[in-house]
N, C-alpha and C positions, 0 to 999 in steps of 0.2 A: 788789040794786043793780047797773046796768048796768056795765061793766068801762070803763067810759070816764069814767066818776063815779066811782066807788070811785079810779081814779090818779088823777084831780084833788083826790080827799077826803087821799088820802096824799099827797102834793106840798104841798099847802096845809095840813095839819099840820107836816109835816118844816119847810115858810117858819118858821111858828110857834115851834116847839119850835130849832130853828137862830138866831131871831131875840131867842126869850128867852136861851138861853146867850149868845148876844154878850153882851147887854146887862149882862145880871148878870153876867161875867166879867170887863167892862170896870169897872164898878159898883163890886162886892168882890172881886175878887182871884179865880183861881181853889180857893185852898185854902178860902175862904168860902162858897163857891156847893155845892148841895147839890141834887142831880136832882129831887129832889122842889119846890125852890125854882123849879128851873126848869119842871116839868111844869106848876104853880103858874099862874108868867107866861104860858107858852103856851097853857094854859085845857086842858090833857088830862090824861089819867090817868098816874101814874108809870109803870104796865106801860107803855104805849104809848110813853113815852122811850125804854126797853130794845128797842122793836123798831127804831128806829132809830139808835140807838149803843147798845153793850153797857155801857158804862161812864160814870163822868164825863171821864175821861180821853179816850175818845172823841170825845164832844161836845167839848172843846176844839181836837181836832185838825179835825174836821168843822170847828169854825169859822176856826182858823187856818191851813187848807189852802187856803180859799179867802181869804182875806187875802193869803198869801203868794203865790197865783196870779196874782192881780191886782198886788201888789208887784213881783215878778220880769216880769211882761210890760211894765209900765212904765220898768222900767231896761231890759228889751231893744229894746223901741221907740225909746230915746233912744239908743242905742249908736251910737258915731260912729269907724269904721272907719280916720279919718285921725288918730286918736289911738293913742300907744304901747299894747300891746298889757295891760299891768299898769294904766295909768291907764283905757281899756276897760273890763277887769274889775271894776275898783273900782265905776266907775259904774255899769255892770249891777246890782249887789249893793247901790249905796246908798238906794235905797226900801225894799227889805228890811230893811234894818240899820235905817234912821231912825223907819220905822212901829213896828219891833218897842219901839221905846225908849218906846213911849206905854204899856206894863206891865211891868217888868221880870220880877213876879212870873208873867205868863201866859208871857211870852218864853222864862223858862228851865223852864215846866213843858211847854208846847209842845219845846222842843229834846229836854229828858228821854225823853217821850214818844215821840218821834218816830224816837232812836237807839236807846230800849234800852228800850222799851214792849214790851206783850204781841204775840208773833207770831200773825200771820192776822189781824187785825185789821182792818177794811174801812179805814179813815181814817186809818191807821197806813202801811197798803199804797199808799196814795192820796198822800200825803204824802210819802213814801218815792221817789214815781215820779216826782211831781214834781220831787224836788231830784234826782234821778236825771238827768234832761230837761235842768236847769241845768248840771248838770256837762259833759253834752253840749254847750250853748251855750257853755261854758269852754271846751271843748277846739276845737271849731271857731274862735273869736276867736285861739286859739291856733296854729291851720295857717293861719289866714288872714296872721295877722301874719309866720309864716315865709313866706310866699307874696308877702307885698308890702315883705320884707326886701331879695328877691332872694337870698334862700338857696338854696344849690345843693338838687336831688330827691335823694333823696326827703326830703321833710320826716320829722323824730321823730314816733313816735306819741304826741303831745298828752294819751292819757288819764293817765298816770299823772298827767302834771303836776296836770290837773284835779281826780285826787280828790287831792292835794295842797290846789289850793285851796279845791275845798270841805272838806276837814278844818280848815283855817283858817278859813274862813268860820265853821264849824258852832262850832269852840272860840272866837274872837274873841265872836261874841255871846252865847253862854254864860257866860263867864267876863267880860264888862261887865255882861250881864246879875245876876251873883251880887253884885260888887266895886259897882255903882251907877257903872262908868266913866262920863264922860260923851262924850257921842254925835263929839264932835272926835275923841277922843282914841283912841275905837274905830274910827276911821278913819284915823288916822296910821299904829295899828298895823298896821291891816289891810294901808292901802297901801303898808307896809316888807315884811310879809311875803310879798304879790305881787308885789310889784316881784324880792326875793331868787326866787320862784319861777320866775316869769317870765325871768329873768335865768340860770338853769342851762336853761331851755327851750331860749333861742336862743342857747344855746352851742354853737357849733359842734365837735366833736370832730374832734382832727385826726391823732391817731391810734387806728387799728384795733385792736380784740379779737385781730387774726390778728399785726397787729405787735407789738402788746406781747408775747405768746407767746413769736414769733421772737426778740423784743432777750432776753428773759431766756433763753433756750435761747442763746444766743451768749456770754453775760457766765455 
């Protein structure tokens, strides 16, 4: 088979076998769905699933990687730069939050997965970069907003904050995801706990590592 047909043959499998795990994951739940169910739907052989996720665990993140890509670019599209820099964040974040509410049960097997899954994992790693990428977008919204404060340079380094917020981010829908919170309520808290984050960010400190030193060497 020509090597131009054979990637089309594997492309247009992987559509398949990507397109039955959606389906049956959205269907029954992912603790119900079984690779062979899905090799099934897809119309190939159960090996041929394993070549392209090792697991079933896999296949959900393969499909909720691209869920979530498409989530997350839709709240950065909408992001509106003349808003406080905590209400910002929120909004980036709330496509993600709102879609993931439509399985609670995928939502928190995808999170599982995703934090404390098997390492090297293609879909795992993939997954991983992406919300990697998001934290980055956190932290930029975050020097932007010291920038259009009119806060004296150099601005804080924004990352810590960031894996702050995505550690909130990643436990807020997790733990609504477990509890059946509902989708308001996951989002009041969320926007408490950026706003608190947000709010040690652009705190300005006004005194130095070197003064405090000095006052306690005096007293």
């Amino acid at each position: 088979m020509p090597s131009g047909r054979r990637e089309r043959n594997k492309e247009e499998k992987l559509t398949r076998i990507a397109d039955a795990a959606s389906r049956l994951f959205d269907e029954l739940g992912f603790a119900s769905v079984t690779t062979q169910r899905i090799a099934d739907e897809a119309d190939v052989a159960a090996g041929t699933v394993f070549r392209y996720a090792s697991t079933k665990a896999e296949l959900l993140l393969m499909v909720d990687n691209e869920r979530s890509r498409s989530r997350i670019a839709a709240g950065l599209a909408a992001d509106d730069p003349a808003l406080p820099a905590a209400e910002r964040l929120l909004a980036i974040v709330t496509p993600l939050i709102a879609a993931g509410r439509d399985n609670d049960e995928n939502t928190l097997a995808y999170q599982r997965e995703l934090l404390f899954g098997e390492q090297h994992e293609r879909y795992r790693a993939e997954g991983l970069a992406l919300f990697a990428d998001l934290r980055e977008r956190m932290a930029d919204v975050l020097a932007d907003a010291w920038l259009r404060r009119g806060a004296p340079a150099p601005a804080p380094d924004p990352a810590a904050a960031a894996r702050a917020l995505s550690a909130a981010l990643h436990l807020a829908i997790a733990d609504a995801a477990t509890r059946g919170t509902p989708t308001r309520d996951l989002l009041a808290d969320l926007a408490a706990d950026f706003e608190v984050i947000v709010r040690g960010y652009e705190t300005t400190q006004t005194t130095s590592h070197t003064d405090t030193i000095e006052g306690h060497e005096e007293t």
